[in-house]
N, C-alpha and C positions, 0 to 999 in steps of 0.2 A: 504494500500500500504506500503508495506516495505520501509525504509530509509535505505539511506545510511552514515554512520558515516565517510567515506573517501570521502567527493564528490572532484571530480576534479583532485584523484588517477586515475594512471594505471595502477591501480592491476589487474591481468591478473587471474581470476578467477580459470582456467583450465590450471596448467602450464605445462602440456603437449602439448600445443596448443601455445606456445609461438614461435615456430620456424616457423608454418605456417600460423599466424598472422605477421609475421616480412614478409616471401615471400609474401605474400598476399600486403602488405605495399608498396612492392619495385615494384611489376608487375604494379600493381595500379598508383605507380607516374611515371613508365614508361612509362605504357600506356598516361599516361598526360604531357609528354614532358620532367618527368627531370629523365633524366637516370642516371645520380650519384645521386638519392636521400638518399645511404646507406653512403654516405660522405660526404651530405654539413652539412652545419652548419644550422640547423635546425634554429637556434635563428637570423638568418641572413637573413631568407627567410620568405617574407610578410606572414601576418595571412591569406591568400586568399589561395594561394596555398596551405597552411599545414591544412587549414581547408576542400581543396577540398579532397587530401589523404584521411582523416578520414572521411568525409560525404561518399567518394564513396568505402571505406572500410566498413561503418555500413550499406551503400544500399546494397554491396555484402553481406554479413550477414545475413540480414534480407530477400532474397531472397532466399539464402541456406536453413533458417531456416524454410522458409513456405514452400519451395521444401520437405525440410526431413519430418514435419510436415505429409503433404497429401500427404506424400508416393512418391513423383516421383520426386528421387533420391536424388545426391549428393552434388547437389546445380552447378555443374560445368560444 
């Protein structure tokens, strides 16, 4: 298994994919009730929420990517 020498970086592997990683982010915690999530203060708002963002950002993800994977489509 490959290491990672940045653990607990956001390097964004594909920076072509930075802007619909960022919509993807803001739909996500809109869908979850916080509609200025592209203004609050991130450092401000409990580890539960900020963690809910990213769990239901990596389960969209990983849905797309077994979509793309067996061929039936483009995850959306």
């Amino acid at each position: 298994m490959a290491t990672n020498n940045n653990s607990g970086s956001n390097k964004i592997l594909v920076p072509a994919a930075r802007q619909a990683l960022n919509q993807m982010k803001f739909e996500i915690a809109n869908e979850l009730g916080m509609t200025n999530y592209d203004s609050m203060d991130k450092g401000n708002l409990p580890s539960r929420q900020n963690g809910y963002v990213g769990g239901y950002m990596t389960k969209r993800l990983v849905e797309m990517a077994q979509k793309n994977i067996s061929g039936g489509g483009t995850g959306r």
